[in-house]
C-alpha positions, 0 to 999 in steps of 0.5 A, a space after each residue: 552093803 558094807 563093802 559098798 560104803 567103805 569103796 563109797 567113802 574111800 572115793 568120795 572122801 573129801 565129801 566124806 570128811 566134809 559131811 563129818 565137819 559141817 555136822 560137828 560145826 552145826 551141832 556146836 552150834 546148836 549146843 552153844 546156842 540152846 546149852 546143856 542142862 545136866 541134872 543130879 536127880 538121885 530118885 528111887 522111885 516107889 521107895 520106902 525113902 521116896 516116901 520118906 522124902 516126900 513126908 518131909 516136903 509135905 509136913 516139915 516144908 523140905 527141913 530134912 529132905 535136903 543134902 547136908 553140909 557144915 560150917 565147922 569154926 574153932 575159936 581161940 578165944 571161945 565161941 561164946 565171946 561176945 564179938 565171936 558170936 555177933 560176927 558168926 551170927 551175922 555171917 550165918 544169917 548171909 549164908 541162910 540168905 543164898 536162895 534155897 539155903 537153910 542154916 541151923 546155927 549153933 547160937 539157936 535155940 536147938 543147937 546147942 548140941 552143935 558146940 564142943 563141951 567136952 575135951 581138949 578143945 570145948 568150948 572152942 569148936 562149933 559149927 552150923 548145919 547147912 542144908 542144900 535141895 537134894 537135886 543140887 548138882 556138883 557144879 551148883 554146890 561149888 558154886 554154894 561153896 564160893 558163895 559162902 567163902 565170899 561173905 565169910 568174916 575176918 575175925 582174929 583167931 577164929 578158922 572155919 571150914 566147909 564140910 559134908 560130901 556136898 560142900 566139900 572141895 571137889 576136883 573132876 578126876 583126871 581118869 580119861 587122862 590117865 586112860 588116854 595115855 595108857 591106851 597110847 603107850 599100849 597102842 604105840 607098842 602094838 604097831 610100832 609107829 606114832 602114825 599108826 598109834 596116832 589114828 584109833 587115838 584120833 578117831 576115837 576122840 572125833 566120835 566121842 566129841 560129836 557124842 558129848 555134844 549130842 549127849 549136851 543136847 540131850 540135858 535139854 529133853 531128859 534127865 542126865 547126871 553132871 558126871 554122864 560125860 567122864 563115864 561115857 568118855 570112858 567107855 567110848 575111848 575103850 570101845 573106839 580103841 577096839 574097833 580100831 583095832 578090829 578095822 586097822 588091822 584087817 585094812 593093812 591084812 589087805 595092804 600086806 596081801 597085795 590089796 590097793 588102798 581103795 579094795 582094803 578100805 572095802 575089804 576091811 569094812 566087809 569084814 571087821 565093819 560087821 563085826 564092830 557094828 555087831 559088836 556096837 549093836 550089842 554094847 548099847 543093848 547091854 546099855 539100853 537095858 538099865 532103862 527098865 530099872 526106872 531110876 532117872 540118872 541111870 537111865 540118864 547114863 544108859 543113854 548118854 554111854 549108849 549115845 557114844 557107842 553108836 557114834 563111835 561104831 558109825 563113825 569108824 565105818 563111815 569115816 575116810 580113816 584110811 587115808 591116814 592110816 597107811 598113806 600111799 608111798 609109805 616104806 612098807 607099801 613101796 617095799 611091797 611094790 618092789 617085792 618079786 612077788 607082786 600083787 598080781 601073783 597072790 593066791 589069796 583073794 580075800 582074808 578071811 572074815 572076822 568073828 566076834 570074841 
């Protein structure tokens, strides 16, 4: 059966690489058309602390339940100066107005606690309890965070800062990058050629693509944490490389035993296709199986990475990679052609088949 898909999609190639196109422009589509609906539920469900959270919904409306933040101020001129405190007032009472927004100021009655009596700066350093809903998503808090700059006064001698994890500053950190480029420095040494380099690195990224856009789509039945996608990039650019390397380099054994394009293609699929679809089968099992942990955002990123996996796995085996990948009238293949011993003459049929680390 492999070898037949791989003869399959070498000779119908272009209805091949069409098929791929119109199912990324169809599911783009959709995904642009219904969007995505990431959700950051951090619940442990049958915990002594979802009990707890549930105490504070039921008999405390929420306060406490939330994710905390501050609005830490510091005061040249004190806290307590009349224009300090009408001003700070005010701007705390915009803030508690941003919808699902609670604040505890320093002026009320139960915060006395929240301003500096002690040391270098008392009496000049303060700040405002701000509490956001559990389930606020990264995103959301950024939002939260330009929101709460955009009403912020402007009083001479008086600086004020966000802090707490939710409000903090957050920047999405560059790791695919950083992957990426180590996987091409690695890859371009091992083959010693940008266009050999350059098609795990392509493939790879065509299936990770079609998987993030199906992972979009998915926000849309269940629960999936906004950082689904860095992870599942990660895992997919590590197990699309491997592949790659299992597919590549049995398809140009082919090459160098004597082997047309069209047989390698088929040879390559029959071999190191079953190992990666193995192999594939096996990481999203591996995957699937945090599910039974019944914690909603792990189940969320089981999914999503096993999601990628299986994408990248059929798209190497069902994708015309191979006309990239040693391009008819390359040097070797015409130096190989040009050989006294042609590929006729060969006494091996067939390599070997692959096994599975």
């Amino acid at each position: 059966m492999f070898a037949r898909l791989g003869r399959w999609c070498h000779d119908h190639r272009r209805i091949v690489v069409g098929a791929w196109l119109i199912g990324l422009v169809l599911l783009g589509g959709i995904s642009q058309g219904v969007g995505t609906d990431f959700r950051d539920e951090f619940n442990l469900p049958d915990s002594e602390s979802r009990d707890g959270f549930d105490v504070l919904e039921k008999d405390f409306a929420g306060q406490g339940a939330g994710q905390p933040g501050t609005i830490v101020f510091l005061a040249d001129q004190g806290v307590d100066n009349p224009k300090v405190k009408a001003t700070m007032q005010a701007w705390f009472t915009k803030v508690d107005a941003i919808p699902d927004i609670k604040v505890t100021s320093p002026y009320a009655s139960d915060g006395a606690l929240q301003v500096a009596r002690s040391g270098k700066y008392a009496g000049k350093i303060a700040y405002a309890k701000v509490e956001v809903p559990y389930d606020t998503s990264f995103d959301d808090a950024q939002d939260i965070r330009k929101k709460i700059f955009a009403t912020q006064p402007d009083i001479p001698g008086v600086r004020a800062e966000l802090g707490g994890q939710i409000l903090a500053k957050f920047e999405q950190p560059s790791s695919e990058l950083l992957g990426l480029a180590f996987a091409i420095f690695i890859l371009i040494v091992a083959f010693g050629s940008v266009m050999a380099m350059g098609l795990p690195i392509g493939v790879a990224l065509a299936g990770i693509g079609i998987g993030i856009i199906i992972i979009g789509l998915l926000t849309q039945v269940m629960a999936m944490p906004s950082f689904a996608t860095a992870i599942a990039t990660m895992i997919g650019l590590g197990v699309g490389i491997d592949y790659a390397l299992f597919i590549v380099t049995r398809f140009r054994e082919g090459l160098h035993h004597g082997h047309s394009v069209a047989e390698s293609t088929s040879i390559a699929i029959d071999t190191s296709g079953r190992a990666v679809t193995f192999a594939g089968v096996t990481v999203v099992i591996s995957l699937l199986g945090m599910v039974v942990m019944g914690v909603g955002f792990v189940t969320g990123l089981a999914i999503a990475a096993a999601t990628i996996v299986t994408v990248t796995a059929r798209w190497w085996c069902a994708s015309p990679w191979q006309q990239w990948s040693w391009p008819p009238g390359s040097p070797s293949l015409r130096s190989r052609r040009s050989s006294p011993i042609g590929p006729r003459s060969r006494s091996v049929k067939r390599p070997p088949t692959d096994g599975v680390d």
